[in-house]
N, C-alpha and C positions, 0 to 999 in steps of 0.2 A: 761777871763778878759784881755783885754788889756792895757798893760803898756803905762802910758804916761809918758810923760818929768820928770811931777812932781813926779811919782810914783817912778819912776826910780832912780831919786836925793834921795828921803827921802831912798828908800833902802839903796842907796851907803853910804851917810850920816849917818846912823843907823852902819851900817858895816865899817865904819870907826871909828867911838865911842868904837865899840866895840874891832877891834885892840889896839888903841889906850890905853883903860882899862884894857885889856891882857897884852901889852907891860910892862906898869906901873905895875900892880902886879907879874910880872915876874921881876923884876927892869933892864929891858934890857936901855941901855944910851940915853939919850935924841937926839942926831941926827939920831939915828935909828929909831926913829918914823919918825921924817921930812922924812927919805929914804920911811918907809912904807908904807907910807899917800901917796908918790908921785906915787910909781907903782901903787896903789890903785886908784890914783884920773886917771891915763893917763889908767889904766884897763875901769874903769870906762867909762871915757868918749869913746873909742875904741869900747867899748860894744855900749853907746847908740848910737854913731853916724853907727856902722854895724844894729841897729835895727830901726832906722829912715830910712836909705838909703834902707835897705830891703822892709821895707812898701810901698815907694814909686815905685817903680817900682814891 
């Protein structure tokens, strides 16, 4: 099956929920999320945009 754009977001998206709900039951401090959310979102995008650029070529 190949990954599209939109497959790719709802994962990332799903997998950020789910940090996010771990963080909070672990009661870690609320800028700590903002910090985890953000390697997560620039992880993220680094992934699709290496799995776009691969396709194409």
């Amino acid at each position: 099956m190949k990954d599209t754009l939109l497959n790719l977001s709802f994962k990332y998206g799903a997998l950020i929920g789910v940090l996010v709900n771990g963080l909070t039951m672990m009661n870690v401090q609320y800028f700590a999320h903002d910090i985890v959310k953000g390697v997560v979102l620039v992880l993220a995008l680094s992934v699709t945009f290496y799995v776009l650029n691969r396709s194409r070529t």
